[in-house]
mmCIF file of the N, C-alpha and C atoms, coordinates in Angstrom:
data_MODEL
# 
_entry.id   MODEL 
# 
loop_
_atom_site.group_PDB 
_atom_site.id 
_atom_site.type_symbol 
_atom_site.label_atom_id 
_atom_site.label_alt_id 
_atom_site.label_comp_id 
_atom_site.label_asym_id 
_atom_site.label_entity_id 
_atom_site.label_seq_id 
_atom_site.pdbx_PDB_ins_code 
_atom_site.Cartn_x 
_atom_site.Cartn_y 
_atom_site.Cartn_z 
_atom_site.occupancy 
_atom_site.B_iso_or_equiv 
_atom_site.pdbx_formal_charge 
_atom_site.auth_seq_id 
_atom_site.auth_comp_id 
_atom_site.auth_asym_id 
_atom_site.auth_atom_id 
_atom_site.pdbx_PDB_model_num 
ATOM 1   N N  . UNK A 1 1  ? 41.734 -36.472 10.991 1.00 0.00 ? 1  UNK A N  1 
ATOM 2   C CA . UNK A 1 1  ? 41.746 -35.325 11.880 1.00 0.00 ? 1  UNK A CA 1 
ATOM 3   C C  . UNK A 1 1  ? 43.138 -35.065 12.434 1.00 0.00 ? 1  UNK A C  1 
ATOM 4   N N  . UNK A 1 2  ? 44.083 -36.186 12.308 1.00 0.00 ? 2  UNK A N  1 
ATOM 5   C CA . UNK A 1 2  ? 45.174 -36.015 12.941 1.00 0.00 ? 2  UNK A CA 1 
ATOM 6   C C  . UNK A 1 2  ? 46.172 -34.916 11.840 1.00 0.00 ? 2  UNK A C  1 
ATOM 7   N N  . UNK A 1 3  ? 46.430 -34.704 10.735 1.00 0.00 ? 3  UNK A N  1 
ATOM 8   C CA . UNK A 1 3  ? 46.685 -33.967 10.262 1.00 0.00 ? 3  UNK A CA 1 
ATOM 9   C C  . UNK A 1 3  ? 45.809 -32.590 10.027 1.00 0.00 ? 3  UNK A C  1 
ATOM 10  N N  . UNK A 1 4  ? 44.827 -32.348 10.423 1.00 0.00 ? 4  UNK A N  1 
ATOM 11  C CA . UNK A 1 4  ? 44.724 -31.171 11.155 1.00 0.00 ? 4  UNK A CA 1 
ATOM 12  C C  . UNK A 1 4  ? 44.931 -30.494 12.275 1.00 0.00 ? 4  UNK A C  1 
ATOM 13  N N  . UNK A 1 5  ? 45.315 -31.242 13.234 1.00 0.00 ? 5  UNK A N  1 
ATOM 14  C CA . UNK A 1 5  ? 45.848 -30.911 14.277 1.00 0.00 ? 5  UNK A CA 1 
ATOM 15  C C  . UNK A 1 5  ? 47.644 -30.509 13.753 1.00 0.00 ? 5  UNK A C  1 
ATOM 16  N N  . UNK A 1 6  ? 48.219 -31.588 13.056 1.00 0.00 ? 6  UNK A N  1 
ATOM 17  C CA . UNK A 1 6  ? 49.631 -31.360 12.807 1.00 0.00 ? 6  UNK A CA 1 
ATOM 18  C C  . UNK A 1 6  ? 49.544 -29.859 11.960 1.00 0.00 ? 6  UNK A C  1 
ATOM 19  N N  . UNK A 1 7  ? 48.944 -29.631 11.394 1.00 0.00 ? 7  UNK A N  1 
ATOM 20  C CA . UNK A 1 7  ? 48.744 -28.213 10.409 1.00 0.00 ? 7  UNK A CA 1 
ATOM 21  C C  . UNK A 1 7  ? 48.606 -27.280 11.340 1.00 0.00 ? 7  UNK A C  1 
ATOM 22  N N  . UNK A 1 8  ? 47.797 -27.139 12.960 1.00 0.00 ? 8  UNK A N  1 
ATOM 23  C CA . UNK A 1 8  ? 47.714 -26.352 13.639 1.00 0.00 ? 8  UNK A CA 1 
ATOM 24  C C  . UNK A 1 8  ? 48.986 -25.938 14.262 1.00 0.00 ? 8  UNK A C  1 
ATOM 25  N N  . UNK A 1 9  ? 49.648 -27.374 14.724 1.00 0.00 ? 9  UNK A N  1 
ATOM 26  C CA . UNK A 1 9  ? 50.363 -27.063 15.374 1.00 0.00 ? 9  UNK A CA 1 
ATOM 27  C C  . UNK A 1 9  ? 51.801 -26.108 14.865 1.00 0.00 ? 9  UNK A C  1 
ATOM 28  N N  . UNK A 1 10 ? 51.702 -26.662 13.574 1.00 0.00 ? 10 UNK A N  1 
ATOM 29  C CA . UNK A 1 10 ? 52.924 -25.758 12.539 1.00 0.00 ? 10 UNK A CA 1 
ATOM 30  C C  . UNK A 1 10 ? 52.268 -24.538 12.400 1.00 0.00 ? 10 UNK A C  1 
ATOM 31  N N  . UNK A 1 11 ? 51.418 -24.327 12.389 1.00 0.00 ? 11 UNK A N  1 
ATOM 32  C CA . UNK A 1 11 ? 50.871 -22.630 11.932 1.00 0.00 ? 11 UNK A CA 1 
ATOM 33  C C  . UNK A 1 11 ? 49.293 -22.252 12.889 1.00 0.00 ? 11 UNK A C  1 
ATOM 34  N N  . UNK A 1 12 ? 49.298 -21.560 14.462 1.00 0.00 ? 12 UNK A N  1 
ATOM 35  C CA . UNK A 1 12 ? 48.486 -21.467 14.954 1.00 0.00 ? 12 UNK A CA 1 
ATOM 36  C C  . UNK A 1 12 ? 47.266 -20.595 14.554 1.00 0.00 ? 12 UNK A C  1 
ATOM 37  N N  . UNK A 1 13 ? 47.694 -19.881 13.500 1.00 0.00 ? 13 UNK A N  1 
ATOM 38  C CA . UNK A 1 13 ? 47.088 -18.844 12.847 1.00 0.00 ? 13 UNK A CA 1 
ATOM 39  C C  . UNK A 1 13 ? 46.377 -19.231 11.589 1.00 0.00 ? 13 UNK A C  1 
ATOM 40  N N  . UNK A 1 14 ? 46.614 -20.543 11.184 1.00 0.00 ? 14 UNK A N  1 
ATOM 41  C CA . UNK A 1 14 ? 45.860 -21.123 9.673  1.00 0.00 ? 14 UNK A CA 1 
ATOM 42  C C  . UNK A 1 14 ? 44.108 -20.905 10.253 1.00 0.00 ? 14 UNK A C  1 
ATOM 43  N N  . UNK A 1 15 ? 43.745 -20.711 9.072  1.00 0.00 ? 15 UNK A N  1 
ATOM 44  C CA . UNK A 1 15 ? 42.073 -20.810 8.596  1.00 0.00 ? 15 UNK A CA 1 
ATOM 45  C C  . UNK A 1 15 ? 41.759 -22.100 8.166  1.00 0.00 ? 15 UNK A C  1 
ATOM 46  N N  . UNK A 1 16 ? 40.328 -22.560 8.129  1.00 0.00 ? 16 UNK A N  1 
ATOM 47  C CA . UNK A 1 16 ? 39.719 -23.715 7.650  1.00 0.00 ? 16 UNK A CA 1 
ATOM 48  C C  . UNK A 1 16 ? 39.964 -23.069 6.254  1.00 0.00 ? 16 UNK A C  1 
ATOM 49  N N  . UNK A 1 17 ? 39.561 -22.393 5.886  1.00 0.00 ? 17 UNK A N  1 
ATOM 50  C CA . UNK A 1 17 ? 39.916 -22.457 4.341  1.00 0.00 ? 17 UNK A CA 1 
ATOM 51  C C  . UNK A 1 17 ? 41.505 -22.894 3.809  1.00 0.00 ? 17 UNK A C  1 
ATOM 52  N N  . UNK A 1 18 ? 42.459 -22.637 4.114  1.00 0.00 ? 18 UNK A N  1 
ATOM 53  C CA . UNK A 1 18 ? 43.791 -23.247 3.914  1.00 0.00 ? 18 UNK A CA 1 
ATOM 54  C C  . UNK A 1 18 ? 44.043 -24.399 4.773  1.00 0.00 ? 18 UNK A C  1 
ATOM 55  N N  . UNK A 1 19 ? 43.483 -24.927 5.660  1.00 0.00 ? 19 UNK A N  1 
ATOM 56  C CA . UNK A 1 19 ? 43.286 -26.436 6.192  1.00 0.00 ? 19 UNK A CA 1 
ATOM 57  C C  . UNK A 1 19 ? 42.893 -27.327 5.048  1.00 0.00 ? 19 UNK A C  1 
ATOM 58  N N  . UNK A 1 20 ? 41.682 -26.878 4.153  1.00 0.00 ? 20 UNK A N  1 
ATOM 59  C CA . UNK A 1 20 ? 41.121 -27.435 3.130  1.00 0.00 ? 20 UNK A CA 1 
ATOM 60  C C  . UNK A 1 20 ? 42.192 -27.588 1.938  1.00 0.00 ? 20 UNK A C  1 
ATOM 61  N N  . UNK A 1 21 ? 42.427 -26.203 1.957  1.00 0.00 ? 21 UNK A N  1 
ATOM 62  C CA . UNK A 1 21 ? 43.064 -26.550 0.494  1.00 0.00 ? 21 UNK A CA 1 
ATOM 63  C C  . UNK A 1 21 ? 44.137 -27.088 0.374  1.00 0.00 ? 21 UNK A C  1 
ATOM 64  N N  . UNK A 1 22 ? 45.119 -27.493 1.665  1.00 0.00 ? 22 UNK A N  1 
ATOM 65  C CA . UNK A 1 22 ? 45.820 -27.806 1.695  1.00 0.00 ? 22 UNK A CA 1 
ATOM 66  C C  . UNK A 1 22 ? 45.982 -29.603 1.818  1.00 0.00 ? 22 UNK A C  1 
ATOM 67  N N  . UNK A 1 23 ? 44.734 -29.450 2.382  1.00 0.00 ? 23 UNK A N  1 
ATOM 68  C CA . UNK A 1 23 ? 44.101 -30.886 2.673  1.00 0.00 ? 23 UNK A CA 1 
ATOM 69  C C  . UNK A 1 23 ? 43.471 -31.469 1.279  1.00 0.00 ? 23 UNK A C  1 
ATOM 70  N N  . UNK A 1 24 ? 42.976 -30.701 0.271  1.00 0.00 ? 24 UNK A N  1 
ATOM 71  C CA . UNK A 1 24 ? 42.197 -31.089 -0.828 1.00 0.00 ? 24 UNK A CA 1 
ATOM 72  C C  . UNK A 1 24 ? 41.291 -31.570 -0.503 1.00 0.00 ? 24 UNK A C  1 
ATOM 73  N N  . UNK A 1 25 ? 39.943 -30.956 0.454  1.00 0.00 ? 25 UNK A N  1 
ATOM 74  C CA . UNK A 1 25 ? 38.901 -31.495 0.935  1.00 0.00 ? 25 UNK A CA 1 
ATOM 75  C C  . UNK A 1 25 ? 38.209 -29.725 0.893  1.00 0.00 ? 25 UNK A C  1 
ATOM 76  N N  . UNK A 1 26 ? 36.918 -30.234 1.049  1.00 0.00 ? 26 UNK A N  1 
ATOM 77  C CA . UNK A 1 26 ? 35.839 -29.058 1.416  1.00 0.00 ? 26 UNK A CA 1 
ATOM 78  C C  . UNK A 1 26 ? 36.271 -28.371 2.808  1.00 0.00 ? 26 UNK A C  1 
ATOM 79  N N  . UNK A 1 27 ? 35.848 -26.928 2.648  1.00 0.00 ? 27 UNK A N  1 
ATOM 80  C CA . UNK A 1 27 ? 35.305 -26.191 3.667  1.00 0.00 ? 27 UNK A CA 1 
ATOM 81  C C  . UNK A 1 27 ? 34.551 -26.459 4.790  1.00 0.00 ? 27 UNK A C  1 
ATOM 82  N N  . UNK A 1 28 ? 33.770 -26.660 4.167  1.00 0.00 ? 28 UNK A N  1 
ATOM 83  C CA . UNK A 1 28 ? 32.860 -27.614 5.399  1.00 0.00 ? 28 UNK A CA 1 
ATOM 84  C C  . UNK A 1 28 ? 33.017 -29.209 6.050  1.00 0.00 ? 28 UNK A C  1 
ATOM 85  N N  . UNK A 1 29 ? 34.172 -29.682 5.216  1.00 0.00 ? 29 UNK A N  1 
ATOM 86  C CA . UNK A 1 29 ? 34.766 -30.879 5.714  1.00 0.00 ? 29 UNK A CA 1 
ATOM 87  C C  . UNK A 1 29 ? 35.429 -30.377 7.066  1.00 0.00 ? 29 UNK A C  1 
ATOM 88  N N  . UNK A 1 30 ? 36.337 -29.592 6.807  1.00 0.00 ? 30 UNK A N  1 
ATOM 89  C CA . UNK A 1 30 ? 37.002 -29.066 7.883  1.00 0.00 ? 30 UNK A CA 1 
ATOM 90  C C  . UNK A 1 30 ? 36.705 -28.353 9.396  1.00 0.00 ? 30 UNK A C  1 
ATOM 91  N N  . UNK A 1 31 ? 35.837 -27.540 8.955  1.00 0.00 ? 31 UNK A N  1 
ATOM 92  C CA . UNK A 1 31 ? 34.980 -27.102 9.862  1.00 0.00 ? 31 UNK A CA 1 
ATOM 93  C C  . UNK A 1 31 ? 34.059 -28.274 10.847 1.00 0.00 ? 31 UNK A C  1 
ATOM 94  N N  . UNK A 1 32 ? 33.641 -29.303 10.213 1.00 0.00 ? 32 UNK A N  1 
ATOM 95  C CA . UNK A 1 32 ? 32.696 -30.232 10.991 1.00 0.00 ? 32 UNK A CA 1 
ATOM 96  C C  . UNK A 1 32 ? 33.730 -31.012 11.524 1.00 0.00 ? 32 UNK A C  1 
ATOM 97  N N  . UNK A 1 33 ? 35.225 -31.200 11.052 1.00 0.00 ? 33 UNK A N  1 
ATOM 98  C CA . UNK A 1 33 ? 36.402 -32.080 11.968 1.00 0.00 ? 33 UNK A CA 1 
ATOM 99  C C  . UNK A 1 33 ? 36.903 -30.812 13.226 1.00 0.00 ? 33 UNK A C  1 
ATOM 100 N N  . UNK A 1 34 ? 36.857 -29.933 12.826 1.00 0.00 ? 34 UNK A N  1 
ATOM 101 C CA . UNK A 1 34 ? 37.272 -29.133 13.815 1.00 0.00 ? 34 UNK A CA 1 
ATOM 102 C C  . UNK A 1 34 ? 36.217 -29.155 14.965 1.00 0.00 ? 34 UNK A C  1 
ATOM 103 N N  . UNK A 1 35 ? 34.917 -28.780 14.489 1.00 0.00 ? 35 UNK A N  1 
ATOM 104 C CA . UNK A 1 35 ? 33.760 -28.968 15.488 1.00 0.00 ? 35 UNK A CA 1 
ATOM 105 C C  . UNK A 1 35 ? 34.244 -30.359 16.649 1.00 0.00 ? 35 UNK A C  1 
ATOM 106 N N  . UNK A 1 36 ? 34.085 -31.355 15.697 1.00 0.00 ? 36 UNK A N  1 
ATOM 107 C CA . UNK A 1 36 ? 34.471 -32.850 16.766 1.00 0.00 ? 36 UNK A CA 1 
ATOM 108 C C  . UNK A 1 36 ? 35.558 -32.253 17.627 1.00 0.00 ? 36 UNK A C  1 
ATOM 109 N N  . UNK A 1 37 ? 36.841 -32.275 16.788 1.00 0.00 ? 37 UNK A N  1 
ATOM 110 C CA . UNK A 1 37 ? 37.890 -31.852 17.785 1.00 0.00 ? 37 UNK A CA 1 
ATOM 111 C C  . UNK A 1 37 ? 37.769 -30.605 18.916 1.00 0.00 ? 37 UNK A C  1 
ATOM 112 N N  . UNK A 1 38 ? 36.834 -29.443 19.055 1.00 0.00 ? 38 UNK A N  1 
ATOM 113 C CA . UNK A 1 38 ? 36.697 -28.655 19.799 1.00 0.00 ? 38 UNK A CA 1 
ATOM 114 C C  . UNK A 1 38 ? 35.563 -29.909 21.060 1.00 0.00 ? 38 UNK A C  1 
ATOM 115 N N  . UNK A 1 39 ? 34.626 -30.522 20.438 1.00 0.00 ? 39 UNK A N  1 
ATOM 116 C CA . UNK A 1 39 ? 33.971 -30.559 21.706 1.00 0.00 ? 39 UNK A CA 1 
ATOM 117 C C  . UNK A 1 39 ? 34.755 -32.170 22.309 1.00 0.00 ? 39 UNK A C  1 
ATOM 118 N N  . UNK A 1 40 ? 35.545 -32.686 21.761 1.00 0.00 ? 40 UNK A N  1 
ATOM 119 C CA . UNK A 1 40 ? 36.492 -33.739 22.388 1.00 0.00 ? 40 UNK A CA 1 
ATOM 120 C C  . UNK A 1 40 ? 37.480 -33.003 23.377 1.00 0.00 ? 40 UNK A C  1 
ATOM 121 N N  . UNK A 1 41 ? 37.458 -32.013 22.976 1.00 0.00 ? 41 UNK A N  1 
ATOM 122 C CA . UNK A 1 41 ? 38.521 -31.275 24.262 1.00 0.00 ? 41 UNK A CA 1 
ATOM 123 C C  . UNK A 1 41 ? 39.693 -31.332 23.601 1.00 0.00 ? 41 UNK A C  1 
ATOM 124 N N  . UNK A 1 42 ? 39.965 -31.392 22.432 1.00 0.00 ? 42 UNK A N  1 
ATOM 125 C CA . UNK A 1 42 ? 41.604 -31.501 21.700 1.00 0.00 ? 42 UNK A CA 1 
ATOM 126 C C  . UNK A 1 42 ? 42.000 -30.048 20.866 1.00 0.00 ? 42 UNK A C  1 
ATOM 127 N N  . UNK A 1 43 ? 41.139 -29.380 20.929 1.00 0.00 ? 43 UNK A N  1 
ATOM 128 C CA . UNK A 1 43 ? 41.803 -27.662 20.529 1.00 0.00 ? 43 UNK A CA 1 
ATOM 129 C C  . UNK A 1 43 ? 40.851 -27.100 20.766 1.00 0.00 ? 43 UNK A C  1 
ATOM 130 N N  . UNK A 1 44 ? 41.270 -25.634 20.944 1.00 0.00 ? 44 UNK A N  1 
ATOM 131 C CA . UNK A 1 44 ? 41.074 -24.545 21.813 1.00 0.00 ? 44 UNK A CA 1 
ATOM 132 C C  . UNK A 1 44 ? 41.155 -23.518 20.707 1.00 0.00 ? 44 UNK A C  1 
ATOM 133 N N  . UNK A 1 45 ? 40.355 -22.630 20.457 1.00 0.00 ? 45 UNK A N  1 
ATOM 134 C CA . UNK A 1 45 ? 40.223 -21.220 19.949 1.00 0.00 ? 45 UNK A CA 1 
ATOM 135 C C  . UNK A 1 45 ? 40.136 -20.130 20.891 1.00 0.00 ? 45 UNK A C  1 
ATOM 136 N N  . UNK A 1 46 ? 41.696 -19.282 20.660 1.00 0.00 ? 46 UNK A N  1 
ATOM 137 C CA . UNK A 1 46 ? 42.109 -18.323 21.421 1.00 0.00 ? 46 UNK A CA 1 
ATOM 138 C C  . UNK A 1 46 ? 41.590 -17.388 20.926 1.00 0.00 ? 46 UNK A C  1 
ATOM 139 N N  . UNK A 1 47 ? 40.941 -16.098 21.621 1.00 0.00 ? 47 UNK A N  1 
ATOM 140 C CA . UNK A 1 47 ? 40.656 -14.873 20.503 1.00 0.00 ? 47 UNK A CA 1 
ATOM 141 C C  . UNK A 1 47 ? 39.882 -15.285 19.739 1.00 0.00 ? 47 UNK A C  1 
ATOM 142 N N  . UNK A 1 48 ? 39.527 -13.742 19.175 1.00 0.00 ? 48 UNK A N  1 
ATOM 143 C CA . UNK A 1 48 ? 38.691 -13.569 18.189 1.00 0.00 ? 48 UNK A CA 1 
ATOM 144 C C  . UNK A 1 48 ? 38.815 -14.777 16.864 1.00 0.00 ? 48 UNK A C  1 
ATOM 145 N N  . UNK A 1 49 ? 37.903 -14.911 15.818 1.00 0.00 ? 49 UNK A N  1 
ATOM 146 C CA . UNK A 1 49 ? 37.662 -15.560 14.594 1.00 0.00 ? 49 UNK A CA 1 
ATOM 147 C C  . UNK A 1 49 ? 38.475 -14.971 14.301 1.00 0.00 ? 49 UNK A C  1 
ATOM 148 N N  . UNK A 1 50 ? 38.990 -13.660 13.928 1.00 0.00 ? 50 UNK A N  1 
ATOM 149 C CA . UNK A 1 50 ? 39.680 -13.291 12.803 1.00 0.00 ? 50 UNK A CA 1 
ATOM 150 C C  . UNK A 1 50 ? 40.856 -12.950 13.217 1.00 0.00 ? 50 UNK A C  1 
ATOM 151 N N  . UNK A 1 51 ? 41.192 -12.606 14.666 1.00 0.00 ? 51 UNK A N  1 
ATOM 152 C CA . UNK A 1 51 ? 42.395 -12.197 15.186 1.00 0.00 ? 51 UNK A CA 1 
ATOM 153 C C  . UNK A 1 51 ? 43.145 -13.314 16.336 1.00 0.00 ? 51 UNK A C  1 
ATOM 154 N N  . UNK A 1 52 ? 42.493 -14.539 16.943 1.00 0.00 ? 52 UNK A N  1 
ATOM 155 C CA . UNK A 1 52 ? 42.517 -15.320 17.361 1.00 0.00 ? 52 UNK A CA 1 
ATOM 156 C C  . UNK A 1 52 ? 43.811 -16.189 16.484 1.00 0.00 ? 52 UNK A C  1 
ATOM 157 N N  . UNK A 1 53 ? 43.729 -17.118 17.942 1.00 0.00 ? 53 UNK A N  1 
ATOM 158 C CA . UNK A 1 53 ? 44.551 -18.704 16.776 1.00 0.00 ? 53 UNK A CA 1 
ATOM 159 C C  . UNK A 1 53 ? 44.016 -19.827 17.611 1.00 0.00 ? 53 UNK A C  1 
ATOM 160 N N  . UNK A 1 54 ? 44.446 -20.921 17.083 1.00 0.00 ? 54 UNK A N  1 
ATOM 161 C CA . UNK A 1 54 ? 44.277 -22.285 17.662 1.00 0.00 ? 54 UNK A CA 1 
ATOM 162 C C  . UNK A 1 54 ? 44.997 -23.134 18.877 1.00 0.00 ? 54 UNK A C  1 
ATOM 163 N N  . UNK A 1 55 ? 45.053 -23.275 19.365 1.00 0.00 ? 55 UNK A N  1 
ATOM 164 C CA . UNK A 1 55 ? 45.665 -24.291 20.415 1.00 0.00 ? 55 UNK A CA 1 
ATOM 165 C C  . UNK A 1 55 ? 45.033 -26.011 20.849 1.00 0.00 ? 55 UNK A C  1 
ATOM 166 N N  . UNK A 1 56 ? 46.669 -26.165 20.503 1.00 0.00 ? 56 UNK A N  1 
ATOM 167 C CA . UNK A 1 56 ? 46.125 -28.161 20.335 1.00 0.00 ? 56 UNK A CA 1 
ATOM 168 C C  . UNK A 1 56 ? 46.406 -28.656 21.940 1.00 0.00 ? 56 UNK A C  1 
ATOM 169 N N  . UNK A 1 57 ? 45.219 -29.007 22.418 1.00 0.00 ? 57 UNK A N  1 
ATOM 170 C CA . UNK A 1 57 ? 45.352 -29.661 24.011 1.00 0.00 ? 57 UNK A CA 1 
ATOM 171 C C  . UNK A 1 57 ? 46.223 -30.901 23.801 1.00 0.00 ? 57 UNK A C  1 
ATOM 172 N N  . UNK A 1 58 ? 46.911 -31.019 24.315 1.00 0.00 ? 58 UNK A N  1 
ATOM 173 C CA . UNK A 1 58 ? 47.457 -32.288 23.974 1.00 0.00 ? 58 UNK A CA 1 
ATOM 174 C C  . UNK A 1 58 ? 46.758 -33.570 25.444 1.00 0.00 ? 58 UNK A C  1 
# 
């Protein structure tokens, strides 16, 4: 999970789909690490899904 956070932090605007592919893991891999990390309190979704970005609580 920690290199998804480092991917956020370089690009606040990335999608789980280029998290993945960049990661070479599933879609839904990503999405269920992001889930953890949203309800741990370690990132934040600003805005909209599609017009939104991410923010890493540190």
């Amino acid at each position: 999970m920690n290199k998804i956070l480092v991917l956020i932090k370089q690009h606040k605007q990335i999608s789980a789909a280029q998290i993945a592919e960049q990661l070479s893991v599933s879609n839904r891999t990503i999405e269920r690490d992001i889930e953890k990390l949203r309800m741990s309190g370690m990132l934040k979704r600003i805005g909209s899904d599609k017009g939104g970005y991410w923010e890493v609580i540190d």
